[in-house]
N, C-alpha and C positions, 0 to 999 in steps of 0.2 A: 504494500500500500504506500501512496506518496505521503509526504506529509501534509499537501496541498486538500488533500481527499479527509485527513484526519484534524486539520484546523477546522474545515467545512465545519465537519462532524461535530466538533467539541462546539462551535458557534451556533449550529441550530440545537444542540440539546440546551443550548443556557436559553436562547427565546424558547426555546418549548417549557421549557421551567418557571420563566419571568410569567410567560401566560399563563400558563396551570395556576399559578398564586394569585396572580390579578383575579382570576376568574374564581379562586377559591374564596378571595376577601369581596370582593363583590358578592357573592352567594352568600355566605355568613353573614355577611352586613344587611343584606334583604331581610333573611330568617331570623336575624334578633329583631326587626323594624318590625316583622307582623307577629313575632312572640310578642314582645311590648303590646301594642294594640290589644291584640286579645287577651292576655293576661288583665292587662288594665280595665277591659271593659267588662271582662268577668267579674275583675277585682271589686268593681264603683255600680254594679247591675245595672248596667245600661242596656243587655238586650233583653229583660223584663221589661223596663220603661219605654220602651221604644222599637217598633217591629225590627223584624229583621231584615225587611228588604233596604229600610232606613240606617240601619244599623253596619250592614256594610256599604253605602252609598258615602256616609260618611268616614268610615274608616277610611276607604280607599281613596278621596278629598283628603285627608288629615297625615295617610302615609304620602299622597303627592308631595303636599308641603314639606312634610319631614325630610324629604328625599332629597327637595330643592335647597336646603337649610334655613326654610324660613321658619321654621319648629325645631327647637333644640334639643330640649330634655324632653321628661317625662310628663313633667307638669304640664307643659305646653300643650303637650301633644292628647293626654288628657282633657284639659281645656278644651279643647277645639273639637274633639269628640263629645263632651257635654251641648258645648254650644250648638254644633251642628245638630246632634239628634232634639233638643230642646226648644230647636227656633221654627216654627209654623213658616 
């Protein structure tokens, strides 16, 4: 083998690594984003008080924002699930 064949090599295993990660912390980061939510909304009985179909219209309004950073923590993100299922 040249070594021209075995630099290739070793340069697409490191992008194929750098991606696998990126793509690992993105997924992670999604799946705490909709554990949070549901946790929360279990936690504070919001889909008692509020249907279901309501119930995820605003979750998934409240994860957009979180997503964009305009909801930071917990609290926020809570808030705005209150507000959303609570406002006619």
């Amino acid at each position: 083998m040249s070594k021209k064949f075995i630099r290739s090599f070793a340069t697409n295993q490191s992008k194929i690594r750098k991606i696998t990660l990126a793509t690992l912390i993105v997924a992670v980061s999604l799946s705490v984003a909709i554990e949070i939510a549901y946790t929360t909304s279990l936690a504070q009985g919001y889909t008692s008080s509020a249907n279901s179909y309501r119930q995820t219209l605003c979750t998934g309004k409240v994860l957009e924002l979180f997503q964009k950073g305009i909801i930071r923590d917990v609290g926020e993100f809570s808030g705005g699930i209150y507000e959303c299922t609570h406002t006619k």
